[in-house]
GUTOR-638429 format. One record per residue (C-alpha): x, y, z; residue in one letter. Coordinates in steps of 0.1 Angstrom, whole numbers, plus 2048, in hexadecimal, padded with zeros to 3 digits. Layout:
REM residues N
xx=X	yy=Y	zz=Z	code=a
...
REM end
This chain:
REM residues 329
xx=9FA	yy=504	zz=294	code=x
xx=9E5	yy=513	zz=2AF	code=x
xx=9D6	yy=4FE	zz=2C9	code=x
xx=9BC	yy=502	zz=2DE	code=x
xx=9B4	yy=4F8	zz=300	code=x
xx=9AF	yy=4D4	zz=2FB	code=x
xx=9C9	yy=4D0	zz=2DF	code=x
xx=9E1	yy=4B2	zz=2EB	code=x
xx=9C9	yy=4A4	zz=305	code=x
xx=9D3	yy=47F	zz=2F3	code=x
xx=9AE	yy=471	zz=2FB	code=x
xx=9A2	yy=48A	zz=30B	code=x
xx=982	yy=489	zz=322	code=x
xx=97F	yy=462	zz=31A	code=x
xx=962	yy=460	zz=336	code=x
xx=94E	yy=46B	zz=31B	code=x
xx=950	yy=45B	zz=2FD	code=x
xx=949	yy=475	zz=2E8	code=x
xx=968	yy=490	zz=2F1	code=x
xx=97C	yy=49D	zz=2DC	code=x
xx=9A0	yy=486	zz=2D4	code=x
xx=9AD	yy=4A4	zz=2CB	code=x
xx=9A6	yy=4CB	zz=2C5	code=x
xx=9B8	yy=4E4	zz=2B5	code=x
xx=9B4	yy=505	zz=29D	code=x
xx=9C8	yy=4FD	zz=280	code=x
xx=9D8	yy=513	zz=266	code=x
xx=9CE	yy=510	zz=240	code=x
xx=9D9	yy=52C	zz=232	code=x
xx=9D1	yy=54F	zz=224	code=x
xx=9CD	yy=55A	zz=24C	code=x
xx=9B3	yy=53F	zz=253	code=x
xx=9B5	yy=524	zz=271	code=x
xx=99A	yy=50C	zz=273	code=x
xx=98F	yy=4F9	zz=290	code=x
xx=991	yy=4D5	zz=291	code=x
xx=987	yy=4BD	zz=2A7	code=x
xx=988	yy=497	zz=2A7	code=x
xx=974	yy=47C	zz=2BB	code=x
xx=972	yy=459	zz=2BC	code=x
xx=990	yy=43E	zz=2BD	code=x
xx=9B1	yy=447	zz=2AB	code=x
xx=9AC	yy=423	zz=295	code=x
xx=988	yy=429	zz=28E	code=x
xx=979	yy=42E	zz=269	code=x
xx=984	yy=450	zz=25D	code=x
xx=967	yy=466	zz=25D	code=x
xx=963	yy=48D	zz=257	code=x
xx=944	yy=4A2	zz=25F	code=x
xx=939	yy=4C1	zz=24C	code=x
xx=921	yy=4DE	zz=258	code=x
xx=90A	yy=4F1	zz=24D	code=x
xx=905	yy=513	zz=244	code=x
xx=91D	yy=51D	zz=236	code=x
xx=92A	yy=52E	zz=256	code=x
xx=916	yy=519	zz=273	code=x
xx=934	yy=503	zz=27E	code=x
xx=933	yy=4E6	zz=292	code=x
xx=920	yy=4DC	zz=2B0	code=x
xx=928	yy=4C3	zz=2CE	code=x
xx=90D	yy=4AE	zz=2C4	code=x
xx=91C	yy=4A8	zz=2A2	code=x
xx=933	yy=490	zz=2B1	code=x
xx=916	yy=47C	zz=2C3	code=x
xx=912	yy=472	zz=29C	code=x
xx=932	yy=460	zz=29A	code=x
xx=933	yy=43C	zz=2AE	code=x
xx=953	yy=441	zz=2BE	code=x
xx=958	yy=419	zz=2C0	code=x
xx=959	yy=41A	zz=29C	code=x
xx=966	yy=43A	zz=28F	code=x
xx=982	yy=450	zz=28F	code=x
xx=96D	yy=471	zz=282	code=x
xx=977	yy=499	zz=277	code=x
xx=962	yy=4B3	zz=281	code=x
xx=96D	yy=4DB	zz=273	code=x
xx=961	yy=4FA	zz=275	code=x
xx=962	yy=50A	zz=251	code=x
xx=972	yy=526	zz=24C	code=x
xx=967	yy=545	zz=25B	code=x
xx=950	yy=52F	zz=270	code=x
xx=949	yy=521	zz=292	code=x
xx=969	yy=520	zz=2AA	code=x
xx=983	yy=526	zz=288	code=x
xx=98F	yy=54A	zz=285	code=x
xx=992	yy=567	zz=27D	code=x
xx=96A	yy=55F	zz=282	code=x
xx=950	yy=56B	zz=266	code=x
xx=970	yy=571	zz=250	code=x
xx=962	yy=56E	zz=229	code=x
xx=986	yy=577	zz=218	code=x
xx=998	yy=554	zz=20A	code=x
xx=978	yy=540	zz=20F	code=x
xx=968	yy=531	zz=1F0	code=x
xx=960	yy=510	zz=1F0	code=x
xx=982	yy=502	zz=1E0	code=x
xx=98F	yy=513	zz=1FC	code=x
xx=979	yy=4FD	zz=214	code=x
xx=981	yy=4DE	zz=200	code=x
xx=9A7	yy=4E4	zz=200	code=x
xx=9A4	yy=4ED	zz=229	code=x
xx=993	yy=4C3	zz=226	code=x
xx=9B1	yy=4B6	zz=216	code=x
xx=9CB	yy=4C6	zz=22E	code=x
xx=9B7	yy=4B7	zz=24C	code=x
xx=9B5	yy=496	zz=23A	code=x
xx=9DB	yy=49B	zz=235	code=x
xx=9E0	yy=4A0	zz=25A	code=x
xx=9D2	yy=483	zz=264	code=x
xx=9E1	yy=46D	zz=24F	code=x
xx=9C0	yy=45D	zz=23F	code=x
xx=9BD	yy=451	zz=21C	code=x
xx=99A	yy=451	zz=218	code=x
xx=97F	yy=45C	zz=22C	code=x
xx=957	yy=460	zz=22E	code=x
xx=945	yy=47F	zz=22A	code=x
xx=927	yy=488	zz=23D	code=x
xx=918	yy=4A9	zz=237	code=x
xx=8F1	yy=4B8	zz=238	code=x
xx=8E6	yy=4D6	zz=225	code=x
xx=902	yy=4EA	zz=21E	code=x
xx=91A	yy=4D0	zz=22B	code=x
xx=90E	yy=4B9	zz=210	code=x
xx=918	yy=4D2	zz=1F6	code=x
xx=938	yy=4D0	zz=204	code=x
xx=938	yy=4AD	zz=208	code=x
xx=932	yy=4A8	zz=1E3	code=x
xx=944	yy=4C2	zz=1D4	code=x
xx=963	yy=4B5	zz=1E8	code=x
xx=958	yy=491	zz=1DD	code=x
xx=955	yy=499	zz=1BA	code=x
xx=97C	yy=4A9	zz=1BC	code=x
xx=98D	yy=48F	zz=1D1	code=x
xx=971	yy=46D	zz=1C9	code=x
xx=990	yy=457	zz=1D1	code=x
xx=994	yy=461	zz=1F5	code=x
xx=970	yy=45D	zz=1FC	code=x
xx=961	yy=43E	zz=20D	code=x
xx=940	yy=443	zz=211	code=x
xx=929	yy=462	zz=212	code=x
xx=90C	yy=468	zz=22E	code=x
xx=8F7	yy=488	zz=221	code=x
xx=8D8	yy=49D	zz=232	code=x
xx=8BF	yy=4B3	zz=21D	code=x
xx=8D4	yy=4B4	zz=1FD	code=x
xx=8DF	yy=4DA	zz=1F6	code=x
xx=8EC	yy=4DE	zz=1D0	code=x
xx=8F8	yy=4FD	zz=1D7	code=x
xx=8E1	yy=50F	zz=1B8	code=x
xx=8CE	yy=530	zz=1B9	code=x
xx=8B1	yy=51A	zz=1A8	code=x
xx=8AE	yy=509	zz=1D0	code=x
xx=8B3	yy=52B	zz=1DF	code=x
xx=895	yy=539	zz=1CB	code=x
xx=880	yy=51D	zz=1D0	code=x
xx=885	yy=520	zz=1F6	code=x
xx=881	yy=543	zz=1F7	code=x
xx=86B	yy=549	zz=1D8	code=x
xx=854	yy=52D	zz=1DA	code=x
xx=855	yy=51A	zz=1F8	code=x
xx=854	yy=53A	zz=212	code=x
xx=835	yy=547	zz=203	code=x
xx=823	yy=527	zz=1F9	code=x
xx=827	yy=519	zz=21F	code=x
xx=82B	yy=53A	zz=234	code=x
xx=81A	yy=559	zz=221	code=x
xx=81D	yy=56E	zz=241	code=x
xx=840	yy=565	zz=242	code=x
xx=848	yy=56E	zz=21D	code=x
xx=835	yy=591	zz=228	code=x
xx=84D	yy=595	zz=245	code=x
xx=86D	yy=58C	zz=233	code=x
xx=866	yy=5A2	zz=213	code=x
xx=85A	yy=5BA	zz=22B	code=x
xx=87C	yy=5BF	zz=23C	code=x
xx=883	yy=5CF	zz=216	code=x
xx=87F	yy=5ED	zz=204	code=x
xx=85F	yy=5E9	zz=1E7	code=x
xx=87A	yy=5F0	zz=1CD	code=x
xx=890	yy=5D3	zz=1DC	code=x
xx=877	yy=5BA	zz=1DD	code=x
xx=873	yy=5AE	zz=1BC	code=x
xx=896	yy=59B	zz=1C0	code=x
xx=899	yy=598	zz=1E3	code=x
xx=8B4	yy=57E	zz=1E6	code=x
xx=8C9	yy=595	zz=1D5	code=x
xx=8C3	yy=5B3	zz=1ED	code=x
xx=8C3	yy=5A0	zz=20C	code=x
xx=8E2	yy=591	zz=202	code=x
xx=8F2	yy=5B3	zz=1F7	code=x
xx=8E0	yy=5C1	zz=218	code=x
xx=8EE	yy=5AA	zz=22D	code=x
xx=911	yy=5AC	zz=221	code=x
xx=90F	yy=5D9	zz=226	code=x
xx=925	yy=5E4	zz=23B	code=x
xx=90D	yy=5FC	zz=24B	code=x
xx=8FE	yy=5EA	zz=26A	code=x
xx=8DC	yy=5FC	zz=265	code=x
xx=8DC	yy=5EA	zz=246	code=x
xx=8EA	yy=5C6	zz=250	code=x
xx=8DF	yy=5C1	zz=26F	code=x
xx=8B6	yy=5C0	zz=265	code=x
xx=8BF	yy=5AA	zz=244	code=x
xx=8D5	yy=590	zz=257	code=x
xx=8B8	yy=58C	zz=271	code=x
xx=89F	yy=589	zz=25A	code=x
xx=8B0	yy=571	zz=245	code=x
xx=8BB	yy=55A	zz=262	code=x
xx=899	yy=559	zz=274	code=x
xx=887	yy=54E	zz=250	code=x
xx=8A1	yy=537	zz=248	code=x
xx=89F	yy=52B	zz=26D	code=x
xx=874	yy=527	zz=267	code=x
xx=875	yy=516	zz=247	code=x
xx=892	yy=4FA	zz=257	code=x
xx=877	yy=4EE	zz=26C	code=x
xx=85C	yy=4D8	zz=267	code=x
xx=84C	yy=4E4	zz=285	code=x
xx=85A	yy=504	zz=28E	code=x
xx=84E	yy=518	zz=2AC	code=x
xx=84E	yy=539	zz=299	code=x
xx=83D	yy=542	zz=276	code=x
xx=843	yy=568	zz=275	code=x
xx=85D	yy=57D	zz=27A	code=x
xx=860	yy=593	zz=29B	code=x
xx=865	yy=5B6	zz=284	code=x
xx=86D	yy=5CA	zz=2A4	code=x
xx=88A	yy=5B7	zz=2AC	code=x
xx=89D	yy=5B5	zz=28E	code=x
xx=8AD	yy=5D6	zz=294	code=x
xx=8B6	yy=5CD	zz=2B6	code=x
xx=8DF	yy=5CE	zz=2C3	code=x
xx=8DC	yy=5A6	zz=2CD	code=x
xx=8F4	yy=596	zz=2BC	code=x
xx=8F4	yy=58F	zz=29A	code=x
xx=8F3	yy=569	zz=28C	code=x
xx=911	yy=563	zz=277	code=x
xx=905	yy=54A	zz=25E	code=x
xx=8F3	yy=565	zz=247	code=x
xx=90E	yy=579	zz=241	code=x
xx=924	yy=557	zz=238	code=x
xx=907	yy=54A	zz=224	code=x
xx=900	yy=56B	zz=211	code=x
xx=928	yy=56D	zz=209	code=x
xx=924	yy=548	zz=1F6	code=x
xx=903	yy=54A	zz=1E9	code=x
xx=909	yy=569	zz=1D8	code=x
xx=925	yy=55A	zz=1C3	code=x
xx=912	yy=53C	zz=1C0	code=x
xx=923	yy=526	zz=1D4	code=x
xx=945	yy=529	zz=1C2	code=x
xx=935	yy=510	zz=1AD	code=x
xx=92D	yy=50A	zz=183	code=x
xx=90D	yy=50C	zz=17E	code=x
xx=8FD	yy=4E7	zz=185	code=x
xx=91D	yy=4E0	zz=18C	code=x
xx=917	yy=4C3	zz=1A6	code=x
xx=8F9	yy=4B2	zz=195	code=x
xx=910	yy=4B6	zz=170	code=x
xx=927	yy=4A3	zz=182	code=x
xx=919	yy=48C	zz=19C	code=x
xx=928	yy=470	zz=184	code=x
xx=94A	yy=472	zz=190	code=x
xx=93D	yy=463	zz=1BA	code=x
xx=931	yy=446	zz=1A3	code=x
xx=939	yy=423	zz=1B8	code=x
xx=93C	yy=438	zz=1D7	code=x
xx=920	yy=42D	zz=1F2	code=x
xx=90A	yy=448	zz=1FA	code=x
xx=8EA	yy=44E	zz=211	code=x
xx=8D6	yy=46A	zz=20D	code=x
xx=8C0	yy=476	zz=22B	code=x
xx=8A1	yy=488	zz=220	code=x
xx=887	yy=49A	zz=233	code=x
xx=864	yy=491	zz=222	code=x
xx=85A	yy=4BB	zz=228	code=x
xx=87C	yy=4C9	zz=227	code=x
xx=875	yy=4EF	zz=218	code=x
xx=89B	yy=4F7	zz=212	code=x
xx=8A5	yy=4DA	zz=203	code=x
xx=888	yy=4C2	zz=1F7	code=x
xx=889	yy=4A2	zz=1EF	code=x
xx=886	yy=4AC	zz=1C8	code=x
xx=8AE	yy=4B2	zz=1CC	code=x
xx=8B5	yy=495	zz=1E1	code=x
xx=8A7	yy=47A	zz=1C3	code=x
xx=8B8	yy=492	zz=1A3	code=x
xx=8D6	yy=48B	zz=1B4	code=x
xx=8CF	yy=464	zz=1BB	code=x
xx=8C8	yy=462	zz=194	code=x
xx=8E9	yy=470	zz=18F	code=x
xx=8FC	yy=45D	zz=1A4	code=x
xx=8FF	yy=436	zz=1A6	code=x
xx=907	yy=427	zz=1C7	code=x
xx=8F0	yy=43F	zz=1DC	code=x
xx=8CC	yy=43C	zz=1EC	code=x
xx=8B3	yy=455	zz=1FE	code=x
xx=8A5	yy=44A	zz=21F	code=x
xx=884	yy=462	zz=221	code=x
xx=87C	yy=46C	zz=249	code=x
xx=857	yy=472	zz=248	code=x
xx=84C	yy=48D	zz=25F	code=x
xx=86B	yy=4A1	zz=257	code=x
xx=879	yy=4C3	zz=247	code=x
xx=89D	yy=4D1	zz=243	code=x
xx=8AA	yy=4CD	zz=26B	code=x
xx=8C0	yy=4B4	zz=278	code=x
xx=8A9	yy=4B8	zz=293	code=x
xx=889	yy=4AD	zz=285	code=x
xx=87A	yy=490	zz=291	code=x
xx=88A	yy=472	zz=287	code=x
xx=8A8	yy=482	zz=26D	code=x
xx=8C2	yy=480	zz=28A	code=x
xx=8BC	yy=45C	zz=28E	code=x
xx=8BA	yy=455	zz=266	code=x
xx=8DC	yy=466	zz=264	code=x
xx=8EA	yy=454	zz=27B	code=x
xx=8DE	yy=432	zz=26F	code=x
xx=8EB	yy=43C	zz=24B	code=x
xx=913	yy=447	zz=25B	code=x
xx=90E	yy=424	zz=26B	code=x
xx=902	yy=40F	zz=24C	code=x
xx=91C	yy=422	zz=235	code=x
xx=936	yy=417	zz=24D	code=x
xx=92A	yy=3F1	zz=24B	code=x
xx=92D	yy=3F6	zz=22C	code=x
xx=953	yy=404	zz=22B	code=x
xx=95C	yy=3EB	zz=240	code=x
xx=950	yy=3D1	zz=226	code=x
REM end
């Protein structure tokens, strides 16, 4: 094991309720160490958090989700993400990977069960780890169900982009060649993952500032700045992440979470649902309610895809809070 600076501050900062217990990078395996961090009070309800992305990794704010009077909560960077290293590293991470990296850090901290909160790709985690190991889950807090299916990719990029932003769509399939465009999720995610930095560098841009438009219910940018995209700034890392798993589909069965939602059946859940979410609509959200008893969807009007959104911060927080009551109980 490979600390960090704040590994083995028992407590740390504790004039702020909301530092880390304890920090650390953590070896999994396959050359991977993973960042982990916990918060709250060591007796607390066992909680972990899971980001989104893939490849985003975990924010300070995160923990602010967590009441630290009442939980003891887990927050990771994936692999290849965030603080975990080697950084942007695609080689040994699938998704059982990431689901196998849960149950060591469950392991380590010597919970039994524990509740899974997750939004967008997070909640594919959350549920794919769920549907694996439904006997060490307590509850589970979800925001803007993500299925992990091509069918949601298409409709975000196929039919939402150009129904709600037509000079957007222009821009995006612009950054393509005219023979490319006819399957541009395809190219963009074979562009993104070149090796040439001519090539990658536009694409990962592109993708990332799109995907960064539609999150938003009421983003301050509808276009794409096409001068900048071949810039030397850096480079986001969540495209290249994203394009590694959507490309092979998640590491996922077809349907495979809705064909098997049955098995979280008599676990609580609470779904958190932006009414105008573009990336993950609420059509997903209620196909996965029917499918599994013991959940509910708590619509925030006035809302897309971001945590940020007016009101979805506050509705997640309220449903890690209730699903906690409910634990308890």
């Amino acid at each position: 094991m490979a600390p960090d600076a704040d590994a083995g501050k028992a407590g740390g900062n504790r004039s702020d309720p909301f530092a880390p217990l304890t920090s650390e990078l953590m070896p999994v395996g396959d050359g991977h160490q993973i960042h982990v961090e916990t918060v709250g009070r060591a007796d607390g309800i066992p909680a972990v958090y899971l980001h989104g992305g893939p490849g985003s990794g975990c924010q300070p704010d995160h923990r602010r989700l967590f009441d630290p009077e009442r939980f003891h909560a887990v927050l990771f960077d994936q692999r290849g993400a965030g603080r975990s290293r080697p950084k942007g590293r695609r080689d040994d991470n699938t998704l059982p990977h990431l689901i196998a990296d849960m149950e060591l850090i469950r392991e380590k901290f010597g919970f039994q069960r524990w509740m899974i909160v997750g939004g967008s790709w997070g909640a594919t985690l959350a549920l794919a780890y769920a549907q694996m190991h439904p006997q060490r889950v307590t509850g589970i807090a979800l925001r803007a169900t993500f299925l992990g299916t091509r069918q949601e990719l298409d409709h975000a990029f196929r039919d939402a982009l150009p129904r709600w932003y037509p000079a957007l769509n222009e821009d995006f399939l612009g950054v393509l060649p005219g023979e490319e465009r006819e399957r541009p999720l395809d190219a963009y995610f074979r562009r993104i993952l070149d090796v040439d930095p001519a090539v990658y560098g536009p694409a990962a841009r592109a993708w990332g500032d799109t995907e960064r438009i539609l999150s938003e219910h009421a983003s301050s940018r509808v276009r794409l700045d096409l001068a900048s995209l071949a810039s030397t700034r850096a480079l986001p890392s969540t495209p290249f992440m994203e394009a590694h798993y959507f490309r092979n589909d998640c590491f996922m069965k077809p349907d495979q979470l809705l064909n098997h939602a049955g098995r979280l059946a008599g676990i609580p859940g609470i779904i958190v649902q932006g009414r105008y979410d573009l990336l993950c609509p609420p059509a997903t959200s209620h196909a996965l309610a029917a499918a599994w008893r013991g959940s509910e969807i708590r619509i925030v009007e006035g809302a897309g895809h971001s945590l940020y959104d007016p009101g979805v911060r506050d509705a997640v927080m309220k449903a890690i809070a209730d699903l906690a009551s409910i634990i308890k109980r």
